[in-house]
SERO-192776 format. One record per residue: z, x, y of N, C-alpha, C, O in turn. Coordinates in steps of 0.2 Angstrom, whole numbers, padded with zeros to 4 digits, always signed. Layout:
N
ZXYZXYZXYZXY/...
// end
This chain:
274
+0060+0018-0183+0059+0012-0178+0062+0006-0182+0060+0004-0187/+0066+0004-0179+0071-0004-0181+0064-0011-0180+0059-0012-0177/+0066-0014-0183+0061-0021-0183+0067-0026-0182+0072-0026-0185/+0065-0031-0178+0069-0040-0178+0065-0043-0176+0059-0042-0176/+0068-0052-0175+0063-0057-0174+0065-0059-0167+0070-0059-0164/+0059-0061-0167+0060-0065-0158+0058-0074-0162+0055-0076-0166/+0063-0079-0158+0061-0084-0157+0064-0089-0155+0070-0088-0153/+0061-0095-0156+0067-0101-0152+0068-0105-0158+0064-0107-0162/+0077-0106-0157+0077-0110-0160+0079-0117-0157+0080-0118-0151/+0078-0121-0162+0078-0130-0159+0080-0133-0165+0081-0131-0171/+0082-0139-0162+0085-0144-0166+0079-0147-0173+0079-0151-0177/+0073-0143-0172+0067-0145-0178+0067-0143-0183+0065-0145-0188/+0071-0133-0180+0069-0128-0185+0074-0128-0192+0077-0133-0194/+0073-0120-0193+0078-0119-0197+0086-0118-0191+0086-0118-0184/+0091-0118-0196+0095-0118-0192+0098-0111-0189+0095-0106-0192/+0102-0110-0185+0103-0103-0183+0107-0099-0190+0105-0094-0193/+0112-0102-0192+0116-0098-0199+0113-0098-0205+0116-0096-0210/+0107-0102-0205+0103-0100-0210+0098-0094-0207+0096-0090-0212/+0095-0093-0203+0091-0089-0201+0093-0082-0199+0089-0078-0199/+0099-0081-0198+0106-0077-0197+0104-0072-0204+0102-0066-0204/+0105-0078-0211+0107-0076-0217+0100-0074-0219+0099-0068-0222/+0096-0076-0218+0088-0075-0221+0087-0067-0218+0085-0063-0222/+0088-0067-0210+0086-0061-0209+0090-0055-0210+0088-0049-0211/+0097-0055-0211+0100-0048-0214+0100-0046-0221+0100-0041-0224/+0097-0054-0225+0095-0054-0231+0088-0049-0232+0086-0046-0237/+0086-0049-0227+0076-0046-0228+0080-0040-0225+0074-0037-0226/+0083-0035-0221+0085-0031-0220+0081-0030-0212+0079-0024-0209/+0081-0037-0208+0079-0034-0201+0087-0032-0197+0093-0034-0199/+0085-0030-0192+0092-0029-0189+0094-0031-0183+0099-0028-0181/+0089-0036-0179+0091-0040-0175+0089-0048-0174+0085-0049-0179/+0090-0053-0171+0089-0059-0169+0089-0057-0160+0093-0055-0156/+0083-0060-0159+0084-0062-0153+0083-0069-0151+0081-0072-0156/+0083-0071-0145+0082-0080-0146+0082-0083-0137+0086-0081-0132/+0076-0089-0136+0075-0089-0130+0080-0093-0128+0084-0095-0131/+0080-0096-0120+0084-0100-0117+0080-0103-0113+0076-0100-0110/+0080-0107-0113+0079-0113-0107+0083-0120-0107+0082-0124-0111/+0088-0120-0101+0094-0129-0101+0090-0134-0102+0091-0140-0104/+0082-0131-0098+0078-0140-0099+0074-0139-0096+0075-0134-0092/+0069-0142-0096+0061-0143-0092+0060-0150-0088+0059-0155-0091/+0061-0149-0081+0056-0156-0077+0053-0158-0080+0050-0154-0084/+0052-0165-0079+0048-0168-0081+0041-0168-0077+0035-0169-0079/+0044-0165-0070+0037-0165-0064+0037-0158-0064+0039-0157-0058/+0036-0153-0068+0037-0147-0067+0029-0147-0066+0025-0150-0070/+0026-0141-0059+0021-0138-0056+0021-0132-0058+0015-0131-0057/+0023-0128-0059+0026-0121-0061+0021-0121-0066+0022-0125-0070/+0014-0117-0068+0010-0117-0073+0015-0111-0078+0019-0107-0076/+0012-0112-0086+0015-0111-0090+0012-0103-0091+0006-0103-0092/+0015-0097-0091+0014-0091-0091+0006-0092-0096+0000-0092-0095/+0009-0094-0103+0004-0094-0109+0000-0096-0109-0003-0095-0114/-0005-0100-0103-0008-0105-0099-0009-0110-0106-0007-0109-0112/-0012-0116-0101-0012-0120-0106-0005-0126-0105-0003-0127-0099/-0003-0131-0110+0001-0134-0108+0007-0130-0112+0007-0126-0117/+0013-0133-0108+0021-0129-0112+0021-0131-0117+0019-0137-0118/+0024-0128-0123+0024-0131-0129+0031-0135-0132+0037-0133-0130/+0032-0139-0135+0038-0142-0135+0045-0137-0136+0050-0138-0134/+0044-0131-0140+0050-0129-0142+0053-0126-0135+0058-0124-0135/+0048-0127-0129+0052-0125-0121+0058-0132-0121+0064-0131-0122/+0056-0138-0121+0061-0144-0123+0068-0144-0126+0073-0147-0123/+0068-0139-0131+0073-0142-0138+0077-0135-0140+0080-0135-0145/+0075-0130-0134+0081-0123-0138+0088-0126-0136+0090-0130-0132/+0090-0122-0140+0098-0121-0144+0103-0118-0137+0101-0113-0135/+0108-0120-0136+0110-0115-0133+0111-0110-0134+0114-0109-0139/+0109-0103-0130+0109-0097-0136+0115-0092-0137+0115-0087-0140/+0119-0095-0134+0127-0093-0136+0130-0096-0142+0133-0092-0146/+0130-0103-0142+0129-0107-0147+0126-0106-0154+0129-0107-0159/+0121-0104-0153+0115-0103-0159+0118-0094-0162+0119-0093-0168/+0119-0089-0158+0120-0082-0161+0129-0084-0163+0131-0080-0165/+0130-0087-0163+0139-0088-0163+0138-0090-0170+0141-0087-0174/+0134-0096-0173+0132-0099-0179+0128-0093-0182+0130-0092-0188/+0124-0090-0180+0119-0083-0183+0126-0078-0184+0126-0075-0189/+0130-0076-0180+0133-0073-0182+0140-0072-0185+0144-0067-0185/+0140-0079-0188+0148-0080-0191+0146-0080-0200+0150-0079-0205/+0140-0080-0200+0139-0079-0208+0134-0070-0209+0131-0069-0214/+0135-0068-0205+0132-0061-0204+0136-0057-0203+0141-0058-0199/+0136-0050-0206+0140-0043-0204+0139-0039-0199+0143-0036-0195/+0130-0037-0200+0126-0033-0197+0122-0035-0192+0124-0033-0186/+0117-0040-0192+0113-0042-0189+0118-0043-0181+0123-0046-0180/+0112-0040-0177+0114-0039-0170+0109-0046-0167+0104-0049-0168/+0114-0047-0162+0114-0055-0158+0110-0055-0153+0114-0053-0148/+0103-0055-0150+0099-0054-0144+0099-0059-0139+0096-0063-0142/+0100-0061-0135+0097-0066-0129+0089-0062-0127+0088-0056-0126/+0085-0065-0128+0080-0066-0128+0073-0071-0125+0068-0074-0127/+0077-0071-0117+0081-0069-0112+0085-0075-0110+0084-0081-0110/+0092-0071-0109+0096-0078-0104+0093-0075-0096+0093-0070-0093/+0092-0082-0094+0091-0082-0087+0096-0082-0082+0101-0086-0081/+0094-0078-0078+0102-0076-0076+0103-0081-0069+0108-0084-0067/+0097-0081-0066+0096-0087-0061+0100-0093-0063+0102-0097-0058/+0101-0093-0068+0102-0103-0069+0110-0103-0072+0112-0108-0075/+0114-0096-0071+0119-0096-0075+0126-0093-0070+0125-0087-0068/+0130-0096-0070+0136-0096-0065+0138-0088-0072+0138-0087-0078/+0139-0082-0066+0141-0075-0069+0149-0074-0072+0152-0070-0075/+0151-0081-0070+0161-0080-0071+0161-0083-0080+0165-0081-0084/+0157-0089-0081+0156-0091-0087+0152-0088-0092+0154-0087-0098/+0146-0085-0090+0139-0082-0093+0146-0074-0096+0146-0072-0102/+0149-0071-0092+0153-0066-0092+0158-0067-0098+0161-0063-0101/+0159-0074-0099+0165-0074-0105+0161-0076-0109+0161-0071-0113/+0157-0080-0110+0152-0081-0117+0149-0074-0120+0149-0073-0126/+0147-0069-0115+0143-0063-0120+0150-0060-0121+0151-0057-0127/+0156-0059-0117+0160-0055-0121+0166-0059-0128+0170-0057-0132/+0164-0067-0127+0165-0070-0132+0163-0069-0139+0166-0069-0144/+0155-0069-0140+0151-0068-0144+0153-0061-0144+0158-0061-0148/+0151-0057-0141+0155-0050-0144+0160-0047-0148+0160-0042-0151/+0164-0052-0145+0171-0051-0149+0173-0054-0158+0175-0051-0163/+0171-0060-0157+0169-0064-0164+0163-0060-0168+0163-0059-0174/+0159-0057-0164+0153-0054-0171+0155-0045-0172+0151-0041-0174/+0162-0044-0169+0164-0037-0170+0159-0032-0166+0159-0026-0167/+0156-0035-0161+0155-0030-0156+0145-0031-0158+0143-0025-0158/+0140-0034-0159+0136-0037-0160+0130-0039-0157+0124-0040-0158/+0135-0040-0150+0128-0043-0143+0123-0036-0142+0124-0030-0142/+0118-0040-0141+0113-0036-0134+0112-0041-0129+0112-0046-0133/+0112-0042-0125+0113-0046-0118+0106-0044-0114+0106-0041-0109/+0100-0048-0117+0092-0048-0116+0094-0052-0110+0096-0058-0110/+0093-0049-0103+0091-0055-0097+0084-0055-0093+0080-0050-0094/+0082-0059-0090+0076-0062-0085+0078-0064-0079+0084-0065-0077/+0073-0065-0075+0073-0068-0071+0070-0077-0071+0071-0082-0067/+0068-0077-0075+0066-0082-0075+0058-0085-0073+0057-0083-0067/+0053-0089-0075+0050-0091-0071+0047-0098-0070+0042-0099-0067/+0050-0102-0073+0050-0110-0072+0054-0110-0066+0060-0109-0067/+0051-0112-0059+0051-0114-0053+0058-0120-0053+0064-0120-0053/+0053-0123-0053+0057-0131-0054+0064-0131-0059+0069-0134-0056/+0064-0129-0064+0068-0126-0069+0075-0123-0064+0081-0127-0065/+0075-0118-0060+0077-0114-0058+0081-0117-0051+0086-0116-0048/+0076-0120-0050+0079-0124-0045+0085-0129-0045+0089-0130-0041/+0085-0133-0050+0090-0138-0051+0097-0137-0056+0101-0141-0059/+0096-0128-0053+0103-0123-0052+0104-0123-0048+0110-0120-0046/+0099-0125-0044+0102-0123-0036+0100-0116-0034+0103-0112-0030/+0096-0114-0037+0092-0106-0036+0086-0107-0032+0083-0112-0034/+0084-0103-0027+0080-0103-0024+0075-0097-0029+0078-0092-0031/+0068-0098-0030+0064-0095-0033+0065-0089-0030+0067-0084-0033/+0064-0088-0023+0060-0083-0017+0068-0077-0019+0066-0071-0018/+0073-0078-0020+0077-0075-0020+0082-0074-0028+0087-0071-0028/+0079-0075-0032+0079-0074-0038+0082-0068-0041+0087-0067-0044/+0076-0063-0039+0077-0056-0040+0085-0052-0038+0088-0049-0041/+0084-0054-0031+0092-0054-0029+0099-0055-0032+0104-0051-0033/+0098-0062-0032+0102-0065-0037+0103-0062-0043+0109-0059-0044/+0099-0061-0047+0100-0058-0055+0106-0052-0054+0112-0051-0057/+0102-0047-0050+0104-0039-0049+0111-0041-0047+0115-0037-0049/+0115-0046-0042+0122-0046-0038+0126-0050-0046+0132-0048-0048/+0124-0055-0050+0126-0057-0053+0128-0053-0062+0132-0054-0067/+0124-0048-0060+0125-0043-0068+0130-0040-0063+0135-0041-0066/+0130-0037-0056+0134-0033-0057+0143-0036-0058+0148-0034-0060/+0141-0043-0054+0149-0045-0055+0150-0047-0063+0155-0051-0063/+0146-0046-0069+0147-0049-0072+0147-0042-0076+0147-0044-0082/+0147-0034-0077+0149-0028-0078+0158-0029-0073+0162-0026-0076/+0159-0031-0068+0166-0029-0063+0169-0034-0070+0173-0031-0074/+0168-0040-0071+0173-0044-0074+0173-0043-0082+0176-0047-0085/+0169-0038-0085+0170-0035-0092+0174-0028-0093+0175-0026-0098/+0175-0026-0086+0176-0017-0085+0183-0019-0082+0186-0014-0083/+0185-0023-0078+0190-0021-0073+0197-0028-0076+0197-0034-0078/+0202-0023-0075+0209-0026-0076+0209-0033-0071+0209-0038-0073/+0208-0030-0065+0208-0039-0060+0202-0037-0057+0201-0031-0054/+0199-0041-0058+0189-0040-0057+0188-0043-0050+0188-0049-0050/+0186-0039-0044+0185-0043-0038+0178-0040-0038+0176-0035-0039/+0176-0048-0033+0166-0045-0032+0167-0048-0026+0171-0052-0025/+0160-0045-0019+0161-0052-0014+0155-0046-0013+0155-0040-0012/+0148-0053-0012+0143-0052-0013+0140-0055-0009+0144-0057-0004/+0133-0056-0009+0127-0061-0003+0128-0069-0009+0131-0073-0006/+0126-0069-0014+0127-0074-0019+0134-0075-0022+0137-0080-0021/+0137-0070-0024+0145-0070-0028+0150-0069-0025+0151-0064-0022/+0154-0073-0025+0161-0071-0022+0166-0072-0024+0166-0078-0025/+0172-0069-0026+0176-0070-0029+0183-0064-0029+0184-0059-0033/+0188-0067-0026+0194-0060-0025+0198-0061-0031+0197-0065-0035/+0202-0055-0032+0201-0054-0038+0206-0058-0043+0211-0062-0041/+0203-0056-0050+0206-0062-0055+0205-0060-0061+0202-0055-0061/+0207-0062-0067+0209-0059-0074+0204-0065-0078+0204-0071-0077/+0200-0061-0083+0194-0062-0086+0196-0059-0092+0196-0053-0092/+0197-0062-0098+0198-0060-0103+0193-0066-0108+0191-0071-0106/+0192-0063-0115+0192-0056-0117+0188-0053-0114+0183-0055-0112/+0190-0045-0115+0185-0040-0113+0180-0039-0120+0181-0042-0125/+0173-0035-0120+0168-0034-0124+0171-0029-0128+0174-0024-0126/+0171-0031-0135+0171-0024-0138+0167-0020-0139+0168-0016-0144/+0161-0018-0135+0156-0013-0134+0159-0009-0128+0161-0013-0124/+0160-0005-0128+0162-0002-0120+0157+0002-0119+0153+0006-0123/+0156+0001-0112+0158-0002-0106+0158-0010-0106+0161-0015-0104/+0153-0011-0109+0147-0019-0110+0143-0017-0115+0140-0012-0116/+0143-0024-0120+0135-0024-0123+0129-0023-0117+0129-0027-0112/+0125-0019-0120+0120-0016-0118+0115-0023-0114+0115-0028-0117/+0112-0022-0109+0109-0025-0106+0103-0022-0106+0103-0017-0104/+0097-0026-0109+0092-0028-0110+0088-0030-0106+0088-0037-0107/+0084-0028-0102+0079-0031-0096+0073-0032-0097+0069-0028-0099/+0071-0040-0095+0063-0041-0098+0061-0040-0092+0065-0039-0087/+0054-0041-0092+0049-0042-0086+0045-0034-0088+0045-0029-0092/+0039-0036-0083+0035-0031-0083+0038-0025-0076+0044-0025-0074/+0032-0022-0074+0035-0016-0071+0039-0018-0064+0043-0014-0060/+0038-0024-0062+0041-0027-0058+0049-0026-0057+0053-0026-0051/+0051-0026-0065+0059-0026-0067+0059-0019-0069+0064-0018-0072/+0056-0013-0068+0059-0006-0069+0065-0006-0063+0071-0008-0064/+0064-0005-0057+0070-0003-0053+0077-0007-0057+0083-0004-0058/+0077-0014-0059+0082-0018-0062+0083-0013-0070+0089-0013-0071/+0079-0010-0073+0081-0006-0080+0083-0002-0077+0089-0001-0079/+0081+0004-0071+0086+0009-0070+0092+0010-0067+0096+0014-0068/+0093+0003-0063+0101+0004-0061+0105-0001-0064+0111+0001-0063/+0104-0006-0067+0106-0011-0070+0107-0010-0079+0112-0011-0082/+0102-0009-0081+0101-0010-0087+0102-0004-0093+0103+0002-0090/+0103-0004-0098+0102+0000-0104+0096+0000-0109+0095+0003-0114/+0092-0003-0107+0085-0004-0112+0080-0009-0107+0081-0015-0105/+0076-0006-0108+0070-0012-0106+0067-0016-0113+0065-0014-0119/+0067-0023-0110+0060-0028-0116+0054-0030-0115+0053-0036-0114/+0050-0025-0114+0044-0028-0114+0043-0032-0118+0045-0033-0123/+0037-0039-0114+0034-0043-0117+0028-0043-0120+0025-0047-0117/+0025-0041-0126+0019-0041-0128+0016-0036-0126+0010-0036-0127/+0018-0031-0123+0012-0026-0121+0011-0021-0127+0016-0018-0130/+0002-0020-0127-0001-0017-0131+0002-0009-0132+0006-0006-0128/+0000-0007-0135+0003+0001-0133-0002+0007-0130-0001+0013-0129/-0009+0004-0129-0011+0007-0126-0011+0007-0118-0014+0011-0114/-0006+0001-0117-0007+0002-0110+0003+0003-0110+0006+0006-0106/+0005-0001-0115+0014+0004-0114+0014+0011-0112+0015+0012-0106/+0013+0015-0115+0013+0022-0115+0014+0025-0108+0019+0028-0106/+0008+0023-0104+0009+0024-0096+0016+0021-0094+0021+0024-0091/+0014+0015-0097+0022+0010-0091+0029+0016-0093+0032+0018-0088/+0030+0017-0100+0035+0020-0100+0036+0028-0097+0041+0031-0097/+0032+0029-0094+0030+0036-0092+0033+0033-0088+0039+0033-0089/+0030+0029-0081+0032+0028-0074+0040+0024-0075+0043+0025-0069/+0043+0021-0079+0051+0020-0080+0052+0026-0081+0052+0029-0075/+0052+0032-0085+0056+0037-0087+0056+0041-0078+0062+0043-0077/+0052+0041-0074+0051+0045-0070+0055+0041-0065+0059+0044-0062/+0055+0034-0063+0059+0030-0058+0068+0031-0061+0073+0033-0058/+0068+0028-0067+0075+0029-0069+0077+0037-0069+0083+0037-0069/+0075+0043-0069+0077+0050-0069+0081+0052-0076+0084+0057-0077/+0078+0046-0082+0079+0046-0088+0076+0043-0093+0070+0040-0093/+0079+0044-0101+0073+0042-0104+0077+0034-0106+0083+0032-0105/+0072+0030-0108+0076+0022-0108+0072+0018-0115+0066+0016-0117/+0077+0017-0117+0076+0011-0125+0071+0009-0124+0068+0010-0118/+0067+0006-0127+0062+0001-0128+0061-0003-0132+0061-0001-0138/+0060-0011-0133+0061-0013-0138+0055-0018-0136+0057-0022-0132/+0047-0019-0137+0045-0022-0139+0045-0032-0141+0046-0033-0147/+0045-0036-0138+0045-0043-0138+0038-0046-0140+0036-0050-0136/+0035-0047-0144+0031-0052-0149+0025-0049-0152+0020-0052-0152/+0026-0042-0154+0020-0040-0159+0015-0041-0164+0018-0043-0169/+0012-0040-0164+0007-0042-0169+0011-0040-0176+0016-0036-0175/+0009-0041-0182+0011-0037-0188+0004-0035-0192+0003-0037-0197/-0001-0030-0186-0004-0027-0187-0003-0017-0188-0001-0014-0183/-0005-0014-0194-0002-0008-0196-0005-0006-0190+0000-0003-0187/-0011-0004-0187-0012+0002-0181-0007+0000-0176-0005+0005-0173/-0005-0005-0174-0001-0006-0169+0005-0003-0169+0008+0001-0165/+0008-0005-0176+0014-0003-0176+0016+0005-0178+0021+0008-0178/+0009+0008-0181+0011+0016-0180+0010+0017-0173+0014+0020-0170/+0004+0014-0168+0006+0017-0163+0013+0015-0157+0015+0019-0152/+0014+0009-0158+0020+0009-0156+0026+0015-0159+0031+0018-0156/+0024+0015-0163+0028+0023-0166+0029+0030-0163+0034+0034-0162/+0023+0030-0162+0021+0035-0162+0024+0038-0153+0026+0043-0151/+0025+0031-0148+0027+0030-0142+0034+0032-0143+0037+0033-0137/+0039+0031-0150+0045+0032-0150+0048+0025-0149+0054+0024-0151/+0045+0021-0147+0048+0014-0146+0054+0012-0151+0054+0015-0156/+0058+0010-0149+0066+0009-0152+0066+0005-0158+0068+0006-0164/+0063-0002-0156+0062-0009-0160+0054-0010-0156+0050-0008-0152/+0054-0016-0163+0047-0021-0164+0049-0028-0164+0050-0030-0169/+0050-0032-0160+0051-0040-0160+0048-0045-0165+0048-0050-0162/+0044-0045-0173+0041-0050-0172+0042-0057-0170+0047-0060-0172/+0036-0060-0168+0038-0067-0164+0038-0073-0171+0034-0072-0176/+0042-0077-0170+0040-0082-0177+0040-0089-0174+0043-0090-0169/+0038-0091-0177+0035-0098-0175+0042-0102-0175+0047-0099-0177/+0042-0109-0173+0049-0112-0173+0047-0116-0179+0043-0120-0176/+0048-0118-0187+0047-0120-0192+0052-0122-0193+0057-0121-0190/+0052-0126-0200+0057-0128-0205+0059-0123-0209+0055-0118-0209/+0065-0124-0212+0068-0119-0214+0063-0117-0222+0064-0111-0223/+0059-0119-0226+0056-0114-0228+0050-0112-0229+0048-0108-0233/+0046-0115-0223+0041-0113-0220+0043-0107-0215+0039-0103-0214/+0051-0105-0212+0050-0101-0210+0054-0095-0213+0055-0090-0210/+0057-0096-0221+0060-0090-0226+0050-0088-0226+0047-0084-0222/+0047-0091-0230+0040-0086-0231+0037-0083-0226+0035-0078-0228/+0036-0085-0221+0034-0080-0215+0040-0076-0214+0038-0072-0210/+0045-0074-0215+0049-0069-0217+0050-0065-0220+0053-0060-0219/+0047-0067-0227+0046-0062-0232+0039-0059-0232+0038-0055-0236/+0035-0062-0227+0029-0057-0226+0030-0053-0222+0028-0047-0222/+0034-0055-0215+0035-0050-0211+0040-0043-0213+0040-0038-0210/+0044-0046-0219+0050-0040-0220+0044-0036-0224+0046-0030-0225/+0038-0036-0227+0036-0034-0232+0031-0026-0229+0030-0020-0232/+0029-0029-0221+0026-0026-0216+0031-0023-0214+0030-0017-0215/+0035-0025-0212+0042-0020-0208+0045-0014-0213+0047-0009-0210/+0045-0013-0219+0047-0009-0226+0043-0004-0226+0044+0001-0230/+0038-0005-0223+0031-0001-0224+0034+0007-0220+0032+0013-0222/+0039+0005-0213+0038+0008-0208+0046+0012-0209+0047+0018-0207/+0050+0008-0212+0058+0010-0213+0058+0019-0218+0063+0022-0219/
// end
């Protein structure tokens, strides 16, 4: 079982190429990192976590930006979006950024997407919530056409576009691996779309099932990589024991050595299992 970190960075934390360096240093083997362009000020949309949003929704990083600085001082450590929202991102740009980052980190993306669920958020992309779902699915696939094909043409309900030359291509062939959050709502989007599901937080006693009911919709067996764990040992044998891929732990958004020692306790946890 592989272990990495989830989390956001900001203009508060540590920086991205130092936390790059921190984590291949402690021997995890991934970074994943959230996205949000911004938050209304009049946002209605209540906050999954309930409660009020927390500022680091405010202040992330670009996360193309941020894995590109994480990955220019790194060999190994693989680059996650965690999640980019596919809603709020034009597919012909979003399509050169992951196979840009690809290219520079020697073939290193995972390409973690969502749907999104900040309303308001999502909207002044000019995305209509109610069709969201839709959107996502037309926009990965023209954004596989324009990573896979010589002159890439799509013409869709959302996408349109006759064809055209999209370089570079991903050094991952076909695509860095696409990574689908959401709950069971997003299996049909992991069997036809994706290469790994990300659960969010879910416990393993109720994983087990979920992953049963994917393997039997996809007609196959499907990655799994767990998003914000606890770093409690019953969990993570039985996360194990389910075969799960990866462990995400979640890390707070700190100063840079407030968050090296929360890093050397979680690699210390993580060594346990390697």
């Amino acid at each position: 079982m592989k272990f990495g970190v989830a989390t956001f960075i900001t203009d508060q934390g540590i920086s991205p190429a130092a936390y790059g360096t921190a984590l291949e240093n402690r021997a995890f083997d991934s970074l994943f990192i959230a996205e949000h362009s911004h938050i209304p000020a009049d946002r209605r949309t209540p906050y999954p976590g309930g409660g009020e949003l927390p500022e680091i929704y405010y202040r992330t990083l670009d996360p193309f930006v941020a894995l590109t600085a994480a990955g220019v001082v790194t060999e190994r450590l693989l680059l996650g979006t965690g999640i980019a929202l596919i809603p709020q991102r034009d597919p012909i740009i979003t399509a050169k950024e992951v196979a840009s980052l690809d290219l520079v980190s020697g073939g290193r993306v995972i390409f973690g997407i969502g749907v999104g669920w900040n309303r308001e958020e999502m909207m002044n992309h000019g995305t209509d919530p109610s069709t969201r779902g839709r959107l996502t699915d037309e926009r990965l696939r023209a954004m596989r056409e324009l990573w896979t094909a010589e002159e890439a043409e799509f013409h869709g309900e959302f996408v349109n576009f006759d064809p055209v030359f999209a370089w570079p291509k991903p050094v991952q062939r076909p695509h860095p691996p696409i990574y689908v959050g959401g709950g069971e709502g997003a299996f049909r989007r992991v069997a036809q779309l994706g290469d790994a599901w990300l659960a969010n937080g879910v416990p393993p006693q109720e994983l087990g099932p979920q992953i049963e009911r994917l393997h039997t919709l996809a007609g196959r067996e499907v990655p799994v990589t767990v998003y914000a764990v606890p770093d409690d040992p019953e969990q993570i044998e039985a996360y194990g024991r389910l075969k799960v891929e990866r462990l995400l732990f979640y890390v707070p958004t700190m100063p840079e050595q407030e968050t090296l020692e929360y890093l050397d306790r979680l690699a210390e946890v993580a060594a346990r299992y390697r």
